[in-house]
DSSP file (Angstrom, degrees, kcal/mol; ACC not computed):
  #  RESIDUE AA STRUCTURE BP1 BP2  ACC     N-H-->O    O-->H-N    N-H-->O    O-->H-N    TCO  KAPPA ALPHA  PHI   PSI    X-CA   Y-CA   Z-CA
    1    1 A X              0   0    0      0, 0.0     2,-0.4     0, 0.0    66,-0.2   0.000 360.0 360.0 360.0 144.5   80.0  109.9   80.0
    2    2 A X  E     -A   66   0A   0     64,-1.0    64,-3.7     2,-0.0     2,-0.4  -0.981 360.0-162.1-124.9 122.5   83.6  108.8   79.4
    3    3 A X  E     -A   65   0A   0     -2,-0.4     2,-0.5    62,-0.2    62,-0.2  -0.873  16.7-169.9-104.3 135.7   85.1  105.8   81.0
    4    4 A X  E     -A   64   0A   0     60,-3.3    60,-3.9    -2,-0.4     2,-0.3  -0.983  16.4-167.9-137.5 133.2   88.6  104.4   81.6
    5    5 A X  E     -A   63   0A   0     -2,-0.5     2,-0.3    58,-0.2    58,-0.2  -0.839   5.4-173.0-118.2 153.7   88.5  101.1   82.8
    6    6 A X  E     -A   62   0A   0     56,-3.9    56,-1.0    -2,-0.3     2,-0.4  -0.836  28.4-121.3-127.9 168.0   91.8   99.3   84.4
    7    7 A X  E     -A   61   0A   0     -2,-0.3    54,-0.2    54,-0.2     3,-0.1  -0.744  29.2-134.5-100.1 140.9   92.8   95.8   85.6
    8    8 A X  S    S+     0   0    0     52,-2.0     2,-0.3    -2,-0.4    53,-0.1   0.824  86.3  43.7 -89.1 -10.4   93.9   96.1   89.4
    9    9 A X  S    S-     0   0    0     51,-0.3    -1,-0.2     1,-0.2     5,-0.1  -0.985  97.3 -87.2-146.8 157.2   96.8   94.1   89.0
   10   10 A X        -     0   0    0     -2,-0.3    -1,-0.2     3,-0.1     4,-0.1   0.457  39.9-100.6 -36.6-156.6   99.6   94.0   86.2
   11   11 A X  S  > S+     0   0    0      2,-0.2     4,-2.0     3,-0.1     3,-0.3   0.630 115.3  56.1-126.2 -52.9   99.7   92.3   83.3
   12   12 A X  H  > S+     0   0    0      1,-0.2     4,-2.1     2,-0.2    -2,-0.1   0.965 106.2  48.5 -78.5 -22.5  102.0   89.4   84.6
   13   13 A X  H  > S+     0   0    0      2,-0.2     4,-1.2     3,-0.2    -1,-0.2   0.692 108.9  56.1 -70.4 -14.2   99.9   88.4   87.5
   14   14 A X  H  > S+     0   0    0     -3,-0.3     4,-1.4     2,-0.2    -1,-0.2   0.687 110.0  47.2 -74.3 -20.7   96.9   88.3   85.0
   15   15 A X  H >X S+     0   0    0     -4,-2.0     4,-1.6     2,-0.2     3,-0.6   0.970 110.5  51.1 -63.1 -57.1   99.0   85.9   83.0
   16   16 A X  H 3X S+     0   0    0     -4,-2.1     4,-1.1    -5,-0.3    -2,-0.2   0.708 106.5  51.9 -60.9 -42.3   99.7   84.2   85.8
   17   17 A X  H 3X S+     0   0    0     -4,-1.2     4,-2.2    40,-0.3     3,-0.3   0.872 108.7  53.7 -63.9 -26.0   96.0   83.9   86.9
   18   18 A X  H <X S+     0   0    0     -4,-1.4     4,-2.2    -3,-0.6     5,-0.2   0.849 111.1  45.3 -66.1 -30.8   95.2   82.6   83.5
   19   19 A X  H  X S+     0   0    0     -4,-1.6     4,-1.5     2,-0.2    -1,-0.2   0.887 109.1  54.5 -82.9 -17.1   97.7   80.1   83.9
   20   20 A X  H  X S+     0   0    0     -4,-1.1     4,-2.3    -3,-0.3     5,-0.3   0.947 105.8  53.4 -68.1 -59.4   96.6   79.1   87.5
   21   21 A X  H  X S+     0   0    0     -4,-2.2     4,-3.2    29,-0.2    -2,-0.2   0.916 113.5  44.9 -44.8 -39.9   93.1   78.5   86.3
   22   22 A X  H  X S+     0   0    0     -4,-2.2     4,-1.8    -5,-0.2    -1,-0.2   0.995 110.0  50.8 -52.9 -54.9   94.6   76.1   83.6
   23   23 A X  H  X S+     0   0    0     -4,-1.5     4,-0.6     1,-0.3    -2,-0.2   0.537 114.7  45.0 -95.9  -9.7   97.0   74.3   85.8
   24   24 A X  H >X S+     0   0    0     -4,-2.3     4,-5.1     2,-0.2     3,-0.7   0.847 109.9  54.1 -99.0 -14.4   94.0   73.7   88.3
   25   25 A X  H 3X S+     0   0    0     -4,-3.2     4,-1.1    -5,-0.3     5,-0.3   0.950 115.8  43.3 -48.1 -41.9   91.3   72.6   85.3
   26   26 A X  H 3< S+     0   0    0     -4,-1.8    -1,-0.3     2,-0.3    -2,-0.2   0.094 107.1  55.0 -89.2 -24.9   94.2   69.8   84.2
   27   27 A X  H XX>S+     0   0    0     -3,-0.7     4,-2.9    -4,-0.6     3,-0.6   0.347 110.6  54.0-103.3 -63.6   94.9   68.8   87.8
   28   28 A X  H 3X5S+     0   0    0     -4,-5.1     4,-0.8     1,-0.2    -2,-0.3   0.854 113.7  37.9 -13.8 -81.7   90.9   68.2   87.6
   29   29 A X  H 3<5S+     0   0    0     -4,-1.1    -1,-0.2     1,-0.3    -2,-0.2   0.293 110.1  54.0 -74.7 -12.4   91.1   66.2   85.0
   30   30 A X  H X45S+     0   0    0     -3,-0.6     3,-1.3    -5,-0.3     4,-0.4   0.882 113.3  54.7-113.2 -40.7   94.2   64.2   85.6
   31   31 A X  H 3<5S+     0   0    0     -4,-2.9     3,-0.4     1,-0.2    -2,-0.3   0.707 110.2  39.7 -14.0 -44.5   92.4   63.4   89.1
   32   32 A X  T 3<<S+     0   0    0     -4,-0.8    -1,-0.2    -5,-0.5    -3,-0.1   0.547 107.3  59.6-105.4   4.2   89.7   62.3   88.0
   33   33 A X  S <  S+     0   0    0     -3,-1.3     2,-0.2    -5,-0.2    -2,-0.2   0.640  88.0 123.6 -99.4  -2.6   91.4   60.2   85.0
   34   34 A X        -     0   0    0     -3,-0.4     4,-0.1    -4,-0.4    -3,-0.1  -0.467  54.6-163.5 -75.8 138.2   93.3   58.4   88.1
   35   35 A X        +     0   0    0     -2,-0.2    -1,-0.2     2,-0.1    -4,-0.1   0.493  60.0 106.0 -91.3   6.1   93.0   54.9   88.4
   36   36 A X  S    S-     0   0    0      1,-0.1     2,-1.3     3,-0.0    -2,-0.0  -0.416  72.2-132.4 -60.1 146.1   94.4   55.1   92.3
   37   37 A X        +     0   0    0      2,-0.1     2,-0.2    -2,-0.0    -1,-0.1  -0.619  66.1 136.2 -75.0  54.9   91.7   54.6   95.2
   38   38 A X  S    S-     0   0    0     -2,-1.3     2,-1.6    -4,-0.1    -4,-0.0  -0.433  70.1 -84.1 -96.4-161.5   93.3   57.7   96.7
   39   39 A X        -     0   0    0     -2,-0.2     4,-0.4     1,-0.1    -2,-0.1  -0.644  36.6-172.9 -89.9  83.5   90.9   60.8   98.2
   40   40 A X  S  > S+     0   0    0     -2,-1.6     4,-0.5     2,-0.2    -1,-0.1   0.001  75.6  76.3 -88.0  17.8   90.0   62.8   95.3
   41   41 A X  H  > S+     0   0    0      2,-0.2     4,-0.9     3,-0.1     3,-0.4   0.754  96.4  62.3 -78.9 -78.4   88.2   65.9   97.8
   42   42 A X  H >> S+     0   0    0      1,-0.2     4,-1.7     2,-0.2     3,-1.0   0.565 106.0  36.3 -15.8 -65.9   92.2   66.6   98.2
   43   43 A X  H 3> S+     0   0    0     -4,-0.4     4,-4.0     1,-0.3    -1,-0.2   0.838 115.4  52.7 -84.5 -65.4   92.9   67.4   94.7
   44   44 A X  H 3X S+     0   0    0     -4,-0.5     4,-0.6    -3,-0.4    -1,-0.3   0.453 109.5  51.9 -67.1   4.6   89.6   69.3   94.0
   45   45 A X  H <X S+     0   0    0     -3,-1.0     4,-3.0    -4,-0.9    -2,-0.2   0.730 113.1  43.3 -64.8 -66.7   90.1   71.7   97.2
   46   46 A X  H  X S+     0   0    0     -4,-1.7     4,-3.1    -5,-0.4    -2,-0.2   0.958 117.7  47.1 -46.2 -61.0   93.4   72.5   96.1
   47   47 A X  H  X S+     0   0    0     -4,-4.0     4,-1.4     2,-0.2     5,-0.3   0.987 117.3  44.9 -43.1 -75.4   92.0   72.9   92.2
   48   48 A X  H  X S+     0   0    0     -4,-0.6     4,-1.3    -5,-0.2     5,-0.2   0.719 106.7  52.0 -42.3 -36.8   89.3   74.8   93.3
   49   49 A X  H >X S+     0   0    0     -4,-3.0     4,-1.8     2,-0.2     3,-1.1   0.986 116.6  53.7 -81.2 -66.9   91.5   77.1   95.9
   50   50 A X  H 3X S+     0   0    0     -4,-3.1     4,-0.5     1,-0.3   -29,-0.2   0.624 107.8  44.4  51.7 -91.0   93.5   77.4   92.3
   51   51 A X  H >X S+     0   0    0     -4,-1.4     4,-1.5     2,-0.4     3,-0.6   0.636 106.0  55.3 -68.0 -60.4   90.8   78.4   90.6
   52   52 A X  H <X S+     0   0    0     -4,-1.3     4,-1.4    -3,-1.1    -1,-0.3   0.670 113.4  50.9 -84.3 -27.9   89.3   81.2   93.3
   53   53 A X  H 3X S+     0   0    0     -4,-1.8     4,-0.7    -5,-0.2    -2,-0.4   0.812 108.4  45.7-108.1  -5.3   93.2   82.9   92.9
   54   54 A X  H X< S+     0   0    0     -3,-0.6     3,-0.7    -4,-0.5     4,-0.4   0.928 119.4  49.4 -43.9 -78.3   93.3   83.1   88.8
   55   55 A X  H >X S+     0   0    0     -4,-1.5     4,-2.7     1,-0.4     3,-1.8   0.633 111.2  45.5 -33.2 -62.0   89.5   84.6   89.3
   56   56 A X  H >X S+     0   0    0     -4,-1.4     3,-1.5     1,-0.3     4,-1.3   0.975 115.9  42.0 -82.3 -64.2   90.4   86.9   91.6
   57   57 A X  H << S+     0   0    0     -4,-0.7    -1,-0.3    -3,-0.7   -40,-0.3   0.439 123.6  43.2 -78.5  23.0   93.8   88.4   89.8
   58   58 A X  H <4 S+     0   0    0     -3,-1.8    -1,-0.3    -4,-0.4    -2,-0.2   0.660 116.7  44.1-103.9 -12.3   91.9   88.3   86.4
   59   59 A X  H << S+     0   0    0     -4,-2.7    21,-1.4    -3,-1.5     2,-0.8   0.368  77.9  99.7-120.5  13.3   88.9   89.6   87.5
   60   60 A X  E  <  + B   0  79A   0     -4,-1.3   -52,-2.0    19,-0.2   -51,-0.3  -0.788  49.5 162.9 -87.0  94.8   89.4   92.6   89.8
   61   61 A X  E     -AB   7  78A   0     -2,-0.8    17,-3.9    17,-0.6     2,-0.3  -0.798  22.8-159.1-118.5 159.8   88.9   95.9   87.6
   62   62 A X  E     -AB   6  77A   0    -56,-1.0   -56,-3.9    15,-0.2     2,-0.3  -0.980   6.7-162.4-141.1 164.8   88.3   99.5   88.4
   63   63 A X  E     -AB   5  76A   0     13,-0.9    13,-2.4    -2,-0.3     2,-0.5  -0.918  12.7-146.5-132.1 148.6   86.7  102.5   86.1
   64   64 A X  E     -A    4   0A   0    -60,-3.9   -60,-3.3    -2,-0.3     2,-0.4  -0.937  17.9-154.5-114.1 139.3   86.6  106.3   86.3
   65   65 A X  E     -A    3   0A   0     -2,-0.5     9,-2.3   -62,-0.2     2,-1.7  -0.973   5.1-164.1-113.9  88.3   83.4  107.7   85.0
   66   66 A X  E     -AC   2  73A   0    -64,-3.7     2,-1.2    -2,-0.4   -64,-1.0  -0.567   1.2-162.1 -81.0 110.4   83.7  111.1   83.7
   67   67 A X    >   -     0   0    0     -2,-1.7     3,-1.8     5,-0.5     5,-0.3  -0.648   7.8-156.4 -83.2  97.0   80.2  113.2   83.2
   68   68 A X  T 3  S+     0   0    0     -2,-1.2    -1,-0.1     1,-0.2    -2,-0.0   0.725  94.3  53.6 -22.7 -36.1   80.7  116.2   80.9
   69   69 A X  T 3  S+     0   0    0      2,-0.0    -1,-0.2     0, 0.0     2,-0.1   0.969 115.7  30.8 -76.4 -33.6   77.7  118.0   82.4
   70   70 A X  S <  S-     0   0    0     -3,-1.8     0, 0.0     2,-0.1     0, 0.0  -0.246  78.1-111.8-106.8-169.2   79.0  117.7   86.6
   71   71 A X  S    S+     0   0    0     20,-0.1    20,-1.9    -2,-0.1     2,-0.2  -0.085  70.1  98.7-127.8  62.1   82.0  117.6   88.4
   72   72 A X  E     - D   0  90A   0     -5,-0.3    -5,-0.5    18,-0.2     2,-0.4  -0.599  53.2-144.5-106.4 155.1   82.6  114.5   89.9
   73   73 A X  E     -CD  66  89A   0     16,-1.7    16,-1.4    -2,-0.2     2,-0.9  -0.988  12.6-153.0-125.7 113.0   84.5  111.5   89.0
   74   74 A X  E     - D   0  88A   0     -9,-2.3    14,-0.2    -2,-0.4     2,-0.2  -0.616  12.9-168.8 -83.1  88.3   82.9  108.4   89.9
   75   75 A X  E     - D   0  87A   0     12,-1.4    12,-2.7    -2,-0.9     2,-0.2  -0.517  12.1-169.7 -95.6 150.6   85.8  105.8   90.5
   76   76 A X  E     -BD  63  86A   0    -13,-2.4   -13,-0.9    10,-0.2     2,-0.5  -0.781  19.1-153.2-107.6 155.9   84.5  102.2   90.8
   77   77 A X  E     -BD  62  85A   0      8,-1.4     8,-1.6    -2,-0.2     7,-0.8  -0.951  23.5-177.5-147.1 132.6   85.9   99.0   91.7
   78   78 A X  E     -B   61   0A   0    -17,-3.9   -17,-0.6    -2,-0.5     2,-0.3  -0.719  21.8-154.0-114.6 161.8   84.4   95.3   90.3
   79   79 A X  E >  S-B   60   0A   0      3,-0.3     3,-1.6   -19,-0.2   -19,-0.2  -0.907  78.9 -26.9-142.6 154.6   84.6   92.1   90.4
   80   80 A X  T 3  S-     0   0    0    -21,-1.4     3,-0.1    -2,-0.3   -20,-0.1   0.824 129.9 -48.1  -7.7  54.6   83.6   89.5   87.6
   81   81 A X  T 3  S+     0   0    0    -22,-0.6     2,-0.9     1,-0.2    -1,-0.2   0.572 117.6 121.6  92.4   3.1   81.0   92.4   86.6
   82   82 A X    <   -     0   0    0     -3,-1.6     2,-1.4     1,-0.0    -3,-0.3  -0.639  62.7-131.3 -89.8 111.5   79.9   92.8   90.1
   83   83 A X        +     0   0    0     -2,-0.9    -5,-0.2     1,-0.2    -3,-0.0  -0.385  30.4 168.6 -79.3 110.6   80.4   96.4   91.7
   84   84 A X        +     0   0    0     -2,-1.4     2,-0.3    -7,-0.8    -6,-0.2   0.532  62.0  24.0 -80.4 -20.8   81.9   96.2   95.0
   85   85 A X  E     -D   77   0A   0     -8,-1.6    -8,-1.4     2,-0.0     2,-0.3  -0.966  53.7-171.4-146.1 156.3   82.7  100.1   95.6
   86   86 A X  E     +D   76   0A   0     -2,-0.3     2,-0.4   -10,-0.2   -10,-0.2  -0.987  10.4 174.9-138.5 141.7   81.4  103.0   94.5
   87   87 A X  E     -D   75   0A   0    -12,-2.7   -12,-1.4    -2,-0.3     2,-0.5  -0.860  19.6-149.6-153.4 150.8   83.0  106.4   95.2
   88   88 A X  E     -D   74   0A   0     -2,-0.4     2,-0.6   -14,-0.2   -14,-0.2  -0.644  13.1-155.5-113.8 144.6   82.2  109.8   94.1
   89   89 A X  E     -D   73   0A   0    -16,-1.4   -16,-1.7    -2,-0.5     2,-0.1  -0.884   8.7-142.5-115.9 129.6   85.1  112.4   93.7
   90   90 A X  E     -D   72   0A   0     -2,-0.6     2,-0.4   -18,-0.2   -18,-0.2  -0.656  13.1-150.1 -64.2 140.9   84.5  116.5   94.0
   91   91 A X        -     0   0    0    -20,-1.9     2,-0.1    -2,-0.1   -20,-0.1  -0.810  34.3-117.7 -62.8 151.2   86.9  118.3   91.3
   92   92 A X    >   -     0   0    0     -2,-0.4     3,-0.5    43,-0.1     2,-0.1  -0.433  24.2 -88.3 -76.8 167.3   87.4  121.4   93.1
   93   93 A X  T 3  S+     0   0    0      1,-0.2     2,-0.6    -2,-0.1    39,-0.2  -0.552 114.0  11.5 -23.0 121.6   86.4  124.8   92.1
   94   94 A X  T 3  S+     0   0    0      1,-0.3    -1,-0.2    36,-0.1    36,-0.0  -0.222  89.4 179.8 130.9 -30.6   89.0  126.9   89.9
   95   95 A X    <   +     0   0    0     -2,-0.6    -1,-0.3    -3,-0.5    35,-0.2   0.386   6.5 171.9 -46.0 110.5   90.8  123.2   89.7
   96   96 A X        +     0   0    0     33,-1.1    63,-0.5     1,-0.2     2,-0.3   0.355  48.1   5.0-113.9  15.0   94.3  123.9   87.3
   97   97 A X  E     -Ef 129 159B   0     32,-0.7    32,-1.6    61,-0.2     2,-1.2  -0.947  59.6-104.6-179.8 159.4   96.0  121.0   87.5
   98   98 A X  E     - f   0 160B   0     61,-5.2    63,-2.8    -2,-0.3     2,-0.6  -0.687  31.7-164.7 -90.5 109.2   97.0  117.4   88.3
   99   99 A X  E     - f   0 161B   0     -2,-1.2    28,-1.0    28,-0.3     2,-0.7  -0.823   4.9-166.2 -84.5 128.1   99.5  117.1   90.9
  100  100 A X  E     -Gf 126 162B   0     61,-1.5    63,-2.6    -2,-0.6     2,-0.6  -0.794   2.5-157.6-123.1  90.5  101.1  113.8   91.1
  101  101 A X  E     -Gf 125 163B   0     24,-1.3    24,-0.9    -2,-0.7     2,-0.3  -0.652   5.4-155.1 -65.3  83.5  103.1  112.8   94.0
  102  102 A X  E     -G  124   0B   0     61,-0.9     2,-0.3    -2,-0.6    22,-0.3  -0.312  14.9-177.1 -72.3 124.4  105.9  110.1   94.3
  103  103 A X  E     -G  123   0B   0     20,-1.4    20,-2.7    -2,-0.3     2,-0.7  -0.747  26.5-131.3-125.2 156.6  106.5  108.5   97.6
  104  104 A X  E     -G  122   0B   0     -2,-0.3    18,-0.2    18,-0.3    20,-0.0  -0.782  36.4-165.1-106.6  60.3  109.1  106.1   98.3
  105  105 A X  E     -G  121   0B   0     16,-1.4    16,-0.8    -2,-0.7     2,-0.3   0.035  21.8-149.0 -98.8-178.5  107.5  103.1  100.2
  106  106 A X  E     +G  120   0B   0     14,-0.2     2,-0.4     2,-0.0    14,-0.2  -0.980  25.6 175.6-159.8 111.7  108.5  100.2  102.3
  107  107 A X  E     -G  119   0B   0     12,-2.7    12,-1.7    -2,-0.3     2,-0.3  -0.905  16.8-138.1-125.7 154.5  106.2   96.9  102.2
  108  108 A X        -     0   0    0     -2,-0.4    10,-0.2    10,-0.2     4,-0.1  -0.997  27.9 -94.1-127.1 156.1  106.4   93.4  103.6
  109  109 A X        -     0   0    0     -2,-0.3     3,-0.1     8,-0.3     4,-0.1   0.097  31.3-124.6 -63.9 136.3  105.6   89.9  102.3
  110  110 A X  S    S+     0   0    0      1,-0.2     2,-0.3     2,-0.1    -1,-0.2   0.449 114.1  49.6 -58.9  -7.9  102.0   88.5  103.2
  111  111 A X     >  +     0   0    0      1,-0.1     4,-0.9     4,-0.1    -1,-0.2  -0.728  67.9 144.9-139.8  87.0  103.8   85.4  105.0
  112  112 A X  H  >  +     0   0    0     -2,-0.3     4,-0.7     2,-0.2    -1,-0.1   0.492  64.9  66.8 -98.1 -14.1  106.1   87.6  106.9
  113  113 A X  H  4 S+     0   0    0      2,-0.2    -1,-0.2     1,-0.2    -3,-0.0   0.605 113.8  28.8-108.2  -0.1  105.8   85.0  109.7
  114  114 A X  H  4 S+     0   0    0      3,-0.0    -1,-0.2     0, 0.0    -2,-0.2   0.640 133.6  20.7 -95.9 -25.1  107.8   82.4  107.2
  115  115 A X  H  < S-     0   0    0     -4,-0.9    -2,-0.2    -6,-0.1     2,-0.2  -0.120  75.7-142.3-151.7  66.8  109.6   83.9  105.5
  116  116 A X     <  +     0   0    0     -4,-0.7    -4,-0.1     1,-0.1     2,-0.1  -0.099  35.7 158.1   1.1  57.3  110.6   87.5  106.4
  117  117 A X        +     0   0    0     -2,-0.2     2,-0.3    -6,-0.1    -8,-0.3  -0.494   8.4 170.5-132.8 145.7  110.7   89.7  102.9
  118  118 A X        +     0   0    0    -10,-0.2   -10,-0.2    -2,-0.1     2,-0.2  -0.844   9.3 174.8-150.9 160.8  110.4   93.6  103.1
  119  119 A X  E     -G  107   0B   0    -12,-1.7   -12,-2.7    -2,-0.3     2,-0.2  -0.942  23.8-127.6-157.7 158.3  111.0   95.2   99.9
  120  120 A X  E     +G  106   0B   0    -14,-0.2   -14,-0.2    -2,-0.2     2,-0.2  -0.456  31.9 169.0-114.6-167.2  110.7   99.4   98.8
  121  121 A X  E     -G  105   0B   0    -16,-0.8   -16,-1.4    -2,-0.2     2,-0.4  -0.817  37.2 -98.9 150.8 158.4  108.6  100.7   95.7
  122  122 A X  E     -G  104   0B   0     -2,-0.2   -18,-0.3   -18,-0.2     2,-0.2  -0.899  32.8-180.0-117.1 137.9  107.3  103.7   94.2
  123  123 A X  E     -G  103   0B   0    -20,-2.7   -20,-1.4    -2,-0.4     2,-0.3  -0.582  13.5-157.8-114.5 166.6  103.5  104.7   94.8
  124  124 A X  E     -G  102   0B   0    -22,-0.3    16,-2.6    16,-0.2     2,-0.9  -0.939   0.6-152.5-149.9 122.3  102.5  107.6   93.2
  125  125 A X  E     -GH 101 139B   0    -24,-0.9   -24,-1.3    -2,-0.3    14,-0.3  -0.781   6.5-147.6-104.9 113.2   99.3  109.7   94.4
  126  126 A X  E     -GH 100 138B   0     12,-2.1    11,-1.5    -2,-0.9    12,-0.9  -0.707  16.3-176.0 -87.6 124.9   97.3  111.8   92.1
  127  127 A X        -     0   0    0    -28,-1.0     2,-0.4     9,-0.3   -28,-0.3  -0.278  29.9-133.2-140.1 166.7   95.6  115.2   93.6
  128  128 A X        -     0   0    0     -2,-0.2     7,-2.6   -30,-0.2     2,-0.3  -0.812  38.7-153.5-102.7 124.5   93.3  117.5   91.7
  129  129 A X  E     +EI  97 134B   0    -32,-1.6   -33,-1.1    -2,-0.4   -32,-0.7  -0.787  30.1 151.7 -99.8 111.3   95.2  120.9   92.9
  130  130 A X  E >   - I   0 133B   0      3,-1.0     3,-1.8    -2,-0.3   -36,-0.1  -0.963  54.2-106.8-162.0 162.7   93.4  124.2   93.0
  131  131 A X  T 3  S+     0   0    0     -2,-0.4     3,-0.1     1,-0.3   -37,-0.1   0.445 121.0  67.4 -84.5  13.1   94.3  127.2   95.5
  132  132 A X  T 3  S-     0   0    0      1,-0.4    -1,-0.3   -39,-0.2     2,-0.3   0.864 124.6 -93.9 -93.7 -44.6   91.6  126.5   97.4
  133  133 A X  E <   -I  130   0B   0     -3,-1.8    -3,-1.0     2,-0.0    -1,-0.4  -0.951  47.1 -56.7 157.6-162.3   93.6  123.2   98.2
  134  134 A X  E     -I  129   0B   0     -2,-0.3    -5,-0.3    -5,-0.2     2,-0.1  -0.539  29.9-159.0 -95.1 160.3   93.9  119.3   96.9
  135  135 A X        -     0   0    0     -7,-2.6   -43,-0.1    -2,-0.2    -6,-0.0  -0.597  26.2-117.3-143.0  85.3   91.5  116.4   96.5
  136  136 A X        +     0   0    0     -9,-0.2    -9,-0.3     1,-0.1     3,-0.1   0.005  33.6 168.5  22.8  75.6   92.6  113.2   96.4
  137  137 A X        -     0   0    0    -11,-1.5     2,-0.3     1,-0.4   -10,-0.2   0.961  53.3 -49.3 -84.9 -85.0   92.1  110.9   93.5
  138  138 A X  E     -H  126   0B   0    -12,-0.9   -12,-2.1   -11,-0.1    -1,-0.4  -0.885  39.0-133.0-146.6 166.2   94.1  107.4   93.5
  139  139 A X  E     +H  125   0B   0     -2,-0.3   -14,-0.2   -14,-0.3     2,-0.2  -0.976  42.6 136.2-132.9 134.7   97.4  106.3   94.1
  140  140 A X        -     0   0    0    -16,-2.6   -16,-0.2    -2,-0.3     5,-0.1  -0.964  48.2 -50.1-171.8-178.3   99.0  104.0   91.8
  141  141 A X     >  -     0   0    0     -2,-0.2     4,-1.2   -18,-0.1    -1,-0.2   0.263  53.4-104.7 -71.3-163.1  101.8  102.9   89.8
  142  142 A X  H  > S+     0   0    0      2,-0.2     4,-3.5   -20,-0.2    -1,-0.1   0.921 115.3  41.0 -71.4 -53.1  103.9  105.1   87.4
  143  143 A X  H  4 S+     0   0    0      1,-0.2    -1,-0.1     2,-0.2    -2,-0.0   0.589 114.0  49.1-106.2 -26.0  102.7  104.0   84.2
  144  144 A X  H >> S+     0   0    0      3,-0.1     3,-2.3     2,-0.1     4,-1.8   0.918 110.4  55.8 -71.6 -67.5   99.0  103.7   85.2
  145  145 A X  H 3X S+     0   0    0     -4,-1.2     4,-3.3     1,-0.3    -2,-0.2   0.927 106.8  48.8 -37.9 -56.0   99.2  107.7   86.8
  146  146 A X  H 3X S+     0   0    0     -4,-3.5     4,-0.9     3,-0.1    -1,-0.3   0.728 112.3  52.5 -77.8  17.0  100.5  109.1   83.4
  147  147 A X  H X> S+     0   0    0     -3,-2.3     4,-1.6     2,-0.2     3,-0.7   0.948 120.3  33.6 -87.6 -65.2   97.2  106.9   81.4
  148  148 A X  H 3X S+     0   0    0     -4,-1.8     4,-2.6     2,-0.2     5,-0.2   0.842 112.7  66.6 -52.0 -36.8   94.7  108.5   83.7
  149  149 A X  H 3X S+     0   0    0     -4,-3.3     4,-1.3    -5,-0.5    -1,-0.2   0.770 112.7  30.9 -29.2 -55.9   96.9  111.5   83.6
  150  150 A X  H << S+     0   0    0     -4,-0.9     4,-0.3    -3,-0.7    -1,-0.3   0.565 113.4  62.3 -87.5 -32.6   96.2  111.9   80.2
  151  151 A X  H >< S+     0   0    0     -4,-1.6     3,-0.5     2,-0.2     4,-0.2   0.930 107.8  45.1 -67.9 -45.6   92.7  110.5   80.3
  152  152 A X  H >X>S+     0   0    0     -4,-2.6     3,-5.7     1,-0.2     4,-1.7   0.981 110.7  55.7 -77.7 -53.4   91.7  113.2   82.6
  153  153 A X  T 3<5S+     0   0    0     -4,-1.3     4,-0.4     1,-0.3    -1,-0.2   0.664 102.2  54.2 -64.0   8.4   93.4  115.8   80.6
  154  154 A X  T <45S+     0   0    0     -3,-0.5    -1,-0.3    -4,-0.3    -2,-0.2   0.384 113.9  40.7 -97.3 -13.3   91.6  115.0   77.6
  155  155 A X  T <45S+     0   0    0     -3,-5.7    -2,-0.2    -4,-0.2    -3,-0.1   0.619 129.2  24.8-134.4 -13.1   88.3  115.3   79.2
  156  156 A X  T  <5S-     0   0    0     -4,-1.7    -3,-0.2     2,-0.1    -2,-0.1   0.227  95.4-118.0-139.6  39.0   88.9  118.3   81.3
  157  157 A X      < +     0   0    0     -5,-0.5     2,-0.4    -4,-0.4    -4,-0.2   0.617  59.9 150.6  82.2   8.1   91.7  120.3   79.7
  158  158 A X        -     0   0    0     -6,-0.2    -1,-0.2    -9,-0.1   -61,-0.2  -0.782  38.5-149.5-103.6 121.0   94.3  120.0   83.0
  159  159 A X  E     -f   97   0B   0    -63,-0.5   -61,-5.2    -2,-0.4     2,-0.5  -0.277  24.7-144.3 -81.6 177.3   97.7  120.0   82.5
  160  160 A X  E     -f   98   0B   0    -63,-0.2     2,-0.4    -2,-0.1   -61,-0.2  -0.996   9.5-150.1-157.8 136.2   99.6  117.7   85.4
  161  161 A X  E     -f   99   0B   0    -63,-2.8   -61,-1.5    -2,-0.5     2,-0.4  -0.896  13.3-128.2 -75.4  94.8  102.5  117.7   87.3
  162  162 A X  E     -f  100   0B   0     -2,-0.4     2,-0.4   -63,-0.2   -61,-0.2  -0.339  17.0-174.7 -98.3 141.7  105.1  115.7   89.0
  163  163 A X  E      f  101   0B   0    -63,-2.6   -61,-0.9    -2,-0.4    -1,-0.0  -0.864 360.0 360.0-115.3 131.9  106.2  116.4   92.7
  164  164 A X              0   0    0     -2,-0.4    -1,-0.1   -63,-0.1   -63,-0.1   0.678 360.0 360.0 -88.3 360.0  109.2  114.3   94.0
């Protein structure tokens, strides 16, 4: 079996959780080094809530699991070593290629109800193709599609495609 394992989000929000988990240890620790009678629950909530968002954007990974003998792809999704999804993916019959499809999306801000943000991006959805029809794989960025792209085609010969 051949695995490719991924982070679920980029490389600067993983920076950025490492640095949130810093910036709540030292908040800790400068809390608790204060000589103020103030409410020091306050301070470790905050740390903690910190703490629970580094975790979460360092620690969210997913794997494809190729088996050489079947033809399934098992993709998985963890967190801090835990598996949280499992799903198991048919290649089709006759299957002669990777289709990859870029769509042109339109998202908005998770605190749309302060501050009003919509912004577009490009998703790209990856198919295993055979004339029988498609099957689904993931959708994901650009630079992640051609890694798997290449991962797959390394392990079962399929050249791949891009569809605007």
């Amino acid at each position: 079996m051949k695995k490719y394992s991924y982070n679920l989000f980029p490389k600067p929000f993983i920076i950025l959780g490492y640095i949130l988990i810093f910036l709540a240890i030292a908040a800790v620790l400068i809390s608790l080094n204060s000589t103020k009678n103030e409410n020091h629950f306050n301070y470790f909530t905050a740390s903690f809530a910190m703490m629970i968002i580094g975790l979460i954007m360092i620690s969210f990974k997913s794997k494809l699991i190729v088996d050489d003998k079947s033809s399934f792809i098992l993709k998985e999704s963890s967190f801090l070593s835990m598996t949280l999804s499992k799903e198991k993916i048919r290649i089709p019959h006759n299957c002669n290629r990777i289709l990859i499809k870029q769509k042109n999306k339109r998202g908005t801000g998770y605190y749309r109800f302060i501050l009003p943000v919509t912004y577009n991006f490009k998703s790209f959805d990856m198919f295993f193709y055979s004339e029988t029809g498609m099957v689904r794989l993931i959708n994901t960025d650009y630079k992640r599609a051609i890694k798997i792209a290449e991962f797959l085609k390394s392990n079962f010969e399929l050249e791949y495609i891009f569809e605007k």
